[in-house]
C-alpha positions as CSV (number, residue, x, y, z in Angstrom):
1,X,11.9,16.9,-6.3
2,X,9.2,17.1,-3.6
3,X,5.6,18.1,-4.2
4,X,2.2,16.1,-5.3
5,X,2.1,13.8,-2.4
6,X,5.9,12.1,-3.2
7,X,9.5,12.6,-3.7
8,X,10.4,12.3,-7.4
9,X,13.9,12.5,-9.6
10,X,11.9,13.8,-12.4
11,X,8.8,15.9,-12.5
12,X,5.5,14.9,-13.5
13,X,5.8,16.5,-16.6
14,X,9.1,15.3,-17.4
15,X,8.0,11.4,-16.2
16,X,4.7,12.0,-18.6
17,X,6.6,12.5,-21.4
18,X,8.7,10.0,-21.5
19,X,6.6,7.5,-20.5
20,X,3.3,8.2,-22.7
21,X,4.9,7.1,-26.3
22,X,4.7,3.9,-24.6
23,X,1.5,3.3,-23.4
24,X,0.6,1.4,-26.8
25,X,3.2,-1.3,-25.5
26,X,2.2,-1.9,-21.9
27,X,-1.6,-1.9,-23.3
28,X,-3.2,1.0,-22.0
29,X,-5.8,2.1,-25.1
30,X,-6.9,5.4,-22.8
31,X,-6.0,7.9,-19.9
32,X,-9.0,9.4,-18.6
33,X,-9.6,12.5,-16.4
34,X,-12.9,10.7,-14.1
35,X,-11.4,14.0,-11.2
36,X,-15.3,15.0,-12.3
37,X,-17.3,11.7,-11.6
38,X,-17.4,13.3,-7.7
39,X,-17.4,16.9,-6.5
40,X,-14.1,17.1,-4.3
41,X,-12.1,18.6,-7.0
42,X,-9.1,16.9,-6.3
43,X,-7.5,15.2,-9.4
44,X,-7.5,11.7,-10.4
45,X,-7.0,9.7,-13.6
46,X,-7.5,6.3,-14.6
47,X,-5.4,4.6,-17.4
48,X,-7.2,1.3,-19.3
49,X,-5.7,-1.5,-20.9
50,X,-8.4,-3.8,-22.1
51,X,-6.5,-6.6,-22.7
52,X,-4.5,-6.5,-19.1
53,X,-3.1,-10.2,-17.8
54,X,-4.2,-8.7,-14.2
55,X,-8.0,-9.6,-12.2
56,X,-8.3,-6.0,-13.3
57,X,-7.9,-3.4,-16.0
58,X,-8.3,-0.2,-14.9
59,X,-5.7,1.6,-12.9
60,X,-5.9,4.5,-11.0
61,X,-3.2,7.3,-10.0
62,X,-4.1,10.9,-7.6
63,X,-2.4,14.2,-7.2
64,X,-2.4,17.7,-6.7
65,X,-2.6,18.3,-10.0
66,X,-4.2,17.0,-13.2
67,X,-0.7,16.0,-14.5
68,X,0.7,14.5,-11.5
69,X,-2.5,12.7,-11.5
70,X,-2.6,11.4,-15.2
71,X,1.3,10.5,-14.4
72,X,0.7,8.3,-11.3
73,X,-2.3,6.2,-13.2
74,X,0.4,5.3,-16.3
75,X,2.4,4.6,-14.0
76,X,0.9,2.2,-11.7
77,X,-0.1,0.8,-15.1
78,X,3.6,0.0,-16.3
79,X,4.1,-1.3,-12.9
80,X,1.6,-3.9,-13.1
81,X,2.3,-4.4,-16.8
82,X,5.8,-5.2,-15.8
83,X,5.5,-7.5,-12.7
84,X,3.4,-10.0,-15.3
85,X,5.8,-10.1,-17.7
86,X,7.8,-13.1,-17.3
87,X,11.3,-13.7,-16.0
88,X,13.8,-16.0,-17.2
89,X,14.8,-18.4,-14.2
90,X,18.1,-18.4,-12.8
91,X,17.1,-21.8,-11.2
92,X,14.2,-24.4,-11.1
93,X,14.2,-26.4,-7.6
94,X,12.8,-27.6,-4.5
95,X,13.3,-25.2,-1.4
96,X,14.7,-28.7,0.0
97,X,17.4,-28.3,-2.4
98,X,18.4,-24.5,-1.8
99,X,18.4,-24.6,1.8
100,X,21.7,-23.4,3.3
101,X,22.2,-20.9,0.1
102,X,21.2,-17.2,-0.1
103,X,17.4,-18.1,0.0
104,X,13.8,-16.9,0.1
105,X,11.8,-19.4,2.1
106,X,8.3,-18.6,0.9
107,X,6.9,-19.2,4.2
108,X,8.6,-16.0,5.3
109,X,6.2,-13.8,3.4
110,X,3.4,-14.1,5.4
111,X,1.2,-15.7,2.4
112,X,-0.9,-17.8,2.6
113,X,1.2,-21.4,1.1
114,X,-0.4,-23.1,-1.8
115,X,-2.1,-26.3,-0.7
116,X,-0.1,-28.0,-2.8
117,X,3.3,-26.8,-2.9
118,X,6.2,-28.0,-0.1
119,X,9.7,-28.3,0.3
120,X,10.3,-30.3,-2.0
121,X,7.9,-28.7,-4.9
122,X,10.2,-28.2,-8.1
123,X,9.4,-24.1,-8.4
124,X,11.2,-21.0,-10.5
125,X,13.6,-18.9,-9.2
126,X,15.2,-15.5,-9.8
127,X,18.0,-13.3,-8.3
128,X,17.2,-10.6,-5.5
129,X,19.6,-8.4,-3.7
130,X,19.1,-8.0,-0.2
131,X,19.7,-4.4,0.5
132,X,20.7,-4.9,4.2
133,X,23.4,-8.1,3.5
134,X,24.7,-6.7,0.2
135,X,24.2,-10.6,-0.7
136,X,22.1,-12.1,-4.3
137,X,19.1,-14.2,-2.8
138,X,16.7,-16.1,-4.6
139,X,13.5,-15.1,-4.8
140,X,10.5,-18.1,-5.9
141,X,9.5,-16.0,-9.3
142,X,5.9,-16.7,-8.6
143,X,6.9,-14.2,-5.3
144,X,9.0,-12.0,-7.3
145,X,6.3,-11.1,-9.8
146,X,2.8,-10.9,-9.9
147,X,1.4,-13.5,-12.0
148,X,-2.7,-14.0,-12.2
149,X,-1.9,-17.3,-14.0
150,X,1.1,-19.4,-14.0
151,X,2.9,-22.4,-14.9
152,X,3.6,-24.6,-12.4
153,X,2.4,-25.4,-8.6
154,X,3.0,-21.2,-7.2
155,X,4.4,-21.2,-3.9
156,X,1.8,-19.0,-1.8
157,X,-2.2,-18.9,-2.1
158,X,-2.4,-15.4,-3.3
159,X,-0.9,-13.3,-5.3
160,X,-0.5,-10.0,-4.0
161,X,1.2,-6.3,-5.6
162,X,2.0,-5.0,-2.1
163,X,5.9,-4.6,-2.8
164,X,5.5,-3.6,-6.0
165,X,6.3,0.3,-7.2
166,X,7.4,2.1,-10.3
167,X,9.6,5.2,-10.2
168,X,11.8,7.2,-12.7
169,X,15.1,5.4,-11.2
170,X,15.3,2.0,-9.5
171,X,16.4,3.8,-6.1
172,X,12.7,6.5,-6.7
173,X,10.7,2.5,-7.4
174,X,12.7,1.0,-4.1
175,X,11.5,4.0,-1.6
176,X,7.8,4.0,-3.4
177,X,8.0,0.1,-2.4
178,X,9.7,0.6,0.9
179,X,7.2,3.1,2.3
180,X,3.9,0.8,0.8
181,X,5.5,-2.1,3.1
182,X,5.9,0.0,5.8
183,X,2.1,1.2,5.7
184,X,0.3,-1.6,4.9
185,X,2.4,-3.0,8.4
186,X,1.4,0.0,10.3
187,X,-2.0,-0.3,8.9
188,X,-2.4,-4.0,10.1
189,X,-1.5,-3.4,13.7
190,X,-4.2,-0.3,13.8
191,X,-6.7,-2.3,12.4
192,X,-6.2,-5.3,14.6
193,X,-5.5,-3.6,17.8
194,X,-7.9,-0.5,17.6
195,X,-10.4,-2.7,16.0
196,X,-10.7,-6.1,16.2
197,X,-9.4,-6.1,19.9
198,X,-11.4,-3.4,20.7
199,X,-14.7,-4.9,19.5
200,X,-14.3,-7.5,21.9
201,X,-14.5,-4.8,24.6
202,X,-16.4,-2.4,27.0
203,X,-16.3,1.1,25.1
204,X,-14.2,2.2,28.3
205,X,-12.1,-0.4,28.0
206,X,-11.9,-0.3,24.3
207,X,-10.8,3.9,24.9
208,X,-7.0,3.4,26.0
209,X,-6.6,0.9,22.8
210,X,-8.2,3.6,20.3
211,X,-6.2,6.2,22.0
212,X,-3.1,5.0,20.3
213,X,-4.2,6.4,17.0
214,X,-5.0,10.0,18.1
215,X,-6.6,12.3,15.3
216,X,-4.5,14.8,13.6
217,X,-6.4,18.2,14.1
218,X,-6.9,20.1,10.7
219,X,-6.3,23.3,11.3
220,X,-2.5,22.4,12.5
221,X,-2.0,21.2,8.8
222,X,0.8,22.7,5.7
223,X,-0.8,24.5,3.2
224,X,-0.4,22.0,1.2
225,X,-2.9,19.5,2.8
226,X,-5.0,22.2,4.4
227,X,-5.8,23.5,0.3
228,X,-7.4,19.3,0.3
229,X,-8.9,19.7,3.4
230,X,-10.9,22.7,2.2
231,X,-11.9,20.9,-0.9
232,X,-13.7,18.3,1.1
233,X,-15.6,20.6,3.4
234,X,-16.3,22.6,0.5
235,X,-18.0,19.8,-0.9
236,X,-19.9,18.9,2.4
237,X,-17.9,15.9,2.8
238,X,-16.4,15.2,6.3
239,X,-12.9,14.2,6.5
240,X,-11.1,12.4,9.7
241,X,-6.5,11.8,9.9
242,X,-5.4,9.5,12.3
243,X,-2.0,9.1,13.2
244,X,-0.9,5.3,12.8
245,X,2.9,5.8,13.1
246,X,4.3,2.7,13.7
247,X,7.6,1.3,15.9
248,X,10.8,3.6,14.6
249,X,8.9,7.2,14.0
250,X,8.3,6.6,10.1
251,X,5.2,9.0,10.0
252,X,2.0,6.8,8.4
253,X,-1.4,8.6,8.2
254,X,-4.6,7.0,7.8
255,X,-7.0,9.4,6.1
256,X,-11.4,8.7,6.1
257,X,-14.2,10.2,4.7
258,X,-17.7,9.6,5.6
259,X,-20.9,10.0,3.4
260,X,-24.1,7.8,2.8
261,X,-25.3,8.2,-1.0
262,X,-26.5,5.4,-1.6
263,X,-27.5,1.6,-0.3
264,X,-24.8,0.0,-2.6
265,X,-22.4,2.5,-2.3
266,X,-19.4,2.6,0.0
267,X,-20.3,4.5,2.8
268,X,-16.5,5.5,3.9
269,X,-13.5,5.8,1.7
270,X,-10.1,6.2,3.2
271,X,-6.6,6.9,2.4
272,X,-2.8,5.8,3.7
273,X,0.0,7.5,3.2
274,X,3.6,6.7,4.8
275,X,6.7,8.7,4.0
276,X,9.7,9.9,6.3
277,X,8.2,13.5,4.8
278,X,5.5,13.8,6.9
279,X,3.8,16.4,4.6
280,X,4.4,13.7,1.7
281,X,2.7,11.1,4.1
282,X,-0.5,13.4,4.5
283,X,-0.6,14.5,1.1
284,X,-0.9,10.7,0.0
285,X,-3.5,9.7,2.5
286,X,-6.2,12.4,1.5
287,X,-5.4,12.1,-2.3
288,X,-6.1,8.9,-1.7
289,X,-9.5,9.4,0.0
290,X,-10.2,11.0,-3.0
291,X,-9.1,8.6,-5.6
292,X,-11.1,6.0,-3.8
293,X,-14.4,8.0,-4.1
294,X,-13.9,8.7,-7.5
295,X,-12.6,5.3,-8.7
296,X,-15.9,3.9,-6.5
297,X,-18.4,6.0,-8.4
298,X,-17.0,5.1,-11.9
299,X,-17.5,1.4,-11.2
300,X,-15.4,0.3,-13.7
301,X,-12.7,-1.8,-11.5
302,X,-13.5,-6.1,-12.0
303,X,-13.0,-6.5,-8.1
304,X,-15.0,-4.1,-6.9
305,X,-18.6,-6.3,-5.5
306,X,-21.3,-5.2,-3.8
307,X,-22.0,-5.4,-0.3
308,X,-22.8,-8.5,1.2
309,X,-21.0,-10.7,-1.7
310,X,-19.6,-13.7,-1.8
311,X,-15.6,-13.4,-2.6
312,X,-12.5,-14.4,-1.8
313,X,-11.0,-12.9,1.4
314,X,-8.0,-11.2,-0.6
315,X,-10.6,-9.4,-2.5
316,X,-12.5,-7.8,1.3
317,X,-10.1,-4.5,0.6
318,X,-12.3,-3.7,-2.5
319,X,-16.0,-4.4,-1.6
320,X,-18.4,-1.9,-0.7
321,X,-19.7,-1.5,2.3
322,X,-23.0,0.0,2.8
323,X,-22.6,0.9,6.3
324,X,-20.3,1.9,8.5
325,X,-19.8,1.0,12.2
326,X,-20.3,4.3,13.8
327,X,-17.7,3.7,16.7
328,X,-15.4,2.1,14.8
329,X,-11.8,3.4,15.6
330,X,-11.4,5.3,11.9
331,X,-14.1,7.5,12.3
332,X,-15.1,8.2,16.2
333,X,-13.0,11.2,17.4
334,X,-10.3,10.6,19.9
335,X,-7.4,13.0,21.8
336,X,-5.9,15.0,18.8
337,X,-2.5,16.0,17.9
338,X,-0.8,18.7,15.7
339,X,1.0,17.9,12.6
340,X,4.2,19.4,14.3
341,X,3.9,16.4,16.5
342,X,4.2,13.4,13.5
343,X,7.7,12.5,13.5
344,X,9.6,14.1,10.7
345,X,12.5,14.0,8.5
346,X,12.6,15.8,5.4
347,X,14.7,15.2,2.3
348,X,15.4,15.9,-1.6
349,X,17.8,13.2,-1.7
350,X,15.8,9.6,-2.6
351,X,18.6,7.7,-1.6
352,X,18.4,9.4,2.0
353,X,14.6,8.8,2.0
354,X,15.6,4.6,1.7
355,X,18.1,4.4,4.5
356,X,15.5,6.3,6.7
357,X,13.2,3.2,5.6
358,X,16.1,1.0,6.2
359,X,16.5,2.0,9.6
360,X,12.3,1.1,10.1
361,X,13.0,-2.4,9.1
362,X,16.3,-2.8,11.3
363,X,14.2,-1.2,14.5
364,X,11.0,-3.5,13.9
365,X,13.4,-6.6,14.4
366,X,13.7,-7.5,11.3
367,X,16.7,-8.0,8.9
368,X,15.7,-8.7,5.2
369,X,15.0,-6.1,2.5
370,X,15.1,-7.8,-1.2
371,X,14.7,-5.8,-3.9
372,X,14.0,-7.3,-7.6
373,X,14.1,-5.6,-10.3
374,X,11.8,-6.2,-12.6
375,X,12.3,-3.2,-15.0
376,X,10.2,-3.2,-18.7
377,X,12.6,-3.6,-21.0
378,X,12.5,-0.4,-23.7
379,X,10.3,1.2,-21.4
380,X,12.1,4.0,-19.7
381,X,10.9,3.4,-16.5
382,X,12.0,1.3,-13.2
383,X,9.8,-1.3,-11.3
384,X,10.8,-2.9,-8.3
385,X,9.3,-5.9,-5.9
386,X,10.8,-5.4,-1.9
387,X,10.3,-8.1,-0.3
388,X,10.3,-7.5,3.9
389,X,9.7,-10.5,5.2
390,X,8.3,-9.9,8.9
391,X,6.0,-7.0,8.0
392,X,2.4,-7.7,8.4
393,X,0.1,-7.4,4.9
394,X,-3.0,-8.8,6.9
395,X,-4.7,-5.6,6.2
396,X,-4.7,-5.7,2.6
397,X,-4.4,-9.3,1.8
398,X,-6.6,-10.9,4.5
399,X,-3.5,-14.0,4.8
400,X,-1.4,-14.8,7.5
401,X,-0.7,-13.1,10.8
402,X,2.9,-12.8,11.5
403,X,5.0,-13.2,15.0
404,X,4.8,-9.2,15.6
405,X,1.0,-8.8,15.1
406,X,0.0,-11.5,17.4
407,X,3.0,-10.3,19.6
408,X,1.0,-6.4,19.3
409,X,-2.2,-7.9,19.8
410,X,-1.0,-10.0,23.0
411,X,1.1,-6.8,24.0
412,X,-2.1,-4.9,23.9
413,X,-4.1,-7.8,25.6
414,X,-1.6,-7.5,28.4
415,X,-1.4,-3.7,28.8
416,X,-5.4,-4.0,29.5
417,X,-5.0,-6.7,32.5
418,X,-2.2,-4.6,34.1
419,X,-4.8,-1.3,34.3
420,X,-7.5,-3.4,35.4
421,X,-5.4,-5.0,38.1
């Protein structure tokens, strides 16, 4: 089923229903509609549980429709209810020990490692299968979930929910988990090329780098999206796509809005959305836009600061910023394209939507795709950790930069000397 910014094997409706019963168990005391708090109109829900094992306890969900929304928010909810719960160990052992066997090295992940922890740290370990190999491969459980506190020396410095997805089936959770990998990597080379690299240069110089991430013109967008689009400049709120599509044609769209309310308020909000539907991909990215704005104004999230705060740097994704840099890449206008021109492939089948995903790994050099399953149990939903190592996360975990960032950022480097020569 298609529609609502995603591909799902159940409706909204159908998803709500069997999930809500349950919200008592995975400790959500309230779902509330906060689509009000701001005046784009587009829906969004947060869901509350109190008592949450997580740095926060409010999550959020979006959609095109007040259901869709209410869904998303329970479900991102059981997903983060479910990654803390913990897993029974299939082993407990150094890496030094495992070496040689189907194995995770932690170092693969692109985390920051734990000052403390190395080769031959005694750590937990549970089964993953690699969906490329067909082979089981441990997985450090500290990895494998996502675990604020834990018992023993964790293997990385942070612990991060990118990888993490819910879904009706495990196959809906997998491609929900696939396609957040697959942004937050398309995301990181954007941001380091188009910006960071940039800033170092003459605006002329800067132009060819920007120029990779044209904007999507507006008026060349579905129904569906355009219906959004109207809601923002109903509201007086400017709205910006950018096309951020990264190596193997797997569209990603990066989505910004721009608005100065207040000196402690966000001043932009933005929105990613990757899919191999690139309607699904847009949908997500301005749903998004708005779920940041709204979930912003009700203040309610623990790791949301206030600009100019002192916090960790995997926390940078969720302070405010009270200004915005006016040439930044996100928001200054460059060549624009037509939504006909975002690379496209269309599906009802889930399973199809994966090995389209697949095929992004495989062409970005990479050959790893583990998938855990860490279902609720009695809870009639699916939850999932991929694991991809390779793909860049510096965007939303402010760790490590991997070999094909600082490969695209040297890439880019050269490209400049070779028009200059």
């Amino acid at each position: 089923m298609a529609g609502n910014g995603t591909h799902r094997e159940r409706t909204a409706e159908d998803t709500w229903r069997a999930v809500s019963p349950h919200l008592r168990t995975i400790g959500v005391t309230r779902v509330a509609d906060i689509t009000g708090l701001d005046r784009i109109g587009i829906p969004v829900y947060s869901a509350i549980a109190p008592r949450s094992n997580d740095v926060i306890s409010v999550y959020n969900g979006k959609g095109t429709t007040a259901v869709a929304a209410r869904t998303s928010a329970v479900m991102e909810a059981v997903e983060r209810y479910a990654a803390a719960l913990p897993a029974r160990p299939v082993a407990v052992a150094p890496y030094a020990e495992l070496a040689g066997t189907p194995v995770l090295d932690p170092r693969e992940c692109l985390l920051q490692p734990h000052p403390r922890w190395t080769e031959s740290t005694p750590i937990s370990w549970v089964e993953g299968h690699d969906l490329l190999s067909g082979s089981t491969v441990l997985v450090p459980a500290f990895i494998a979930g996502y675990h604020v506190a834990w018992h023993e020396t964790p293997c990385s410095a942070v612990a991060t929910t990118n990888g993490i997805a819910s879904g009706n089936t495990v196959e809906e959770a997998v491609c929900h988990a696939l396609s957040e990998l697959i942004e937050r990597d398309d995301w990181t080379m954007a941001e380091l090329v188009a910006h960071y690299l940039s800033a170092q240069l003459d605006p002329a110089d800067a132009l060819p780098l920007r120029q990779r991430y044209p904007d999507i013109e507006l008026d060349s967008l579905p129904d569906s999206a355009a219906r959004l689009v109207e809601m923002f400049e109903l509201a007086g709120v400017s709205l910006r796509l950018k096309n951020i599509t990264g190596v193997s044609g797997v569209p990603s769209v990066f989505a910004v809005s721009v608005e100065d309310l207040a000196p402690t308020f966000s001043y932009g909000h933005h929105g990613i959305g990757t899919h191999p539907d690139a309607e699904v991909a847009v949908l997500r990215a301005i749903t998004e836009v708005a779920q940041c704005r709204a979930v912003d104004m009700q203040a309610l999230r623990e790791d949301i600061t206030l600009p100019g705060s002192d916090v960790h740097k995997s926390q940078w994704h969720a302070q405010r910023a009270s200004k915005t840099d006016e040439g930044s890449w996100a928001t200054a206008p460059t060549a624009a394209i037509r939504f006909r021109d975002l690379p496209s492939r269309p599906s009802d089948d889930v399973v199809a939507d994966i090995r389209v995903l697949l095929d992004v790994v495989l062409a970005r050099g990479l050959d790893k795709a583990i998938v855990v399953d860490l279902s609720p149990p009695g809870i009639p939903a699916s939850v999932v950790r991929v694991i991809v190592p390779g793909l860049e996360s510096w965007s939303i975990d402010s760790s490590r930069i991997g070999a094909r960032a600082t490969h695209a950022w040297n890439e880019a480097v050269r490209s400049l000397e070779l028009e200059r020569a």
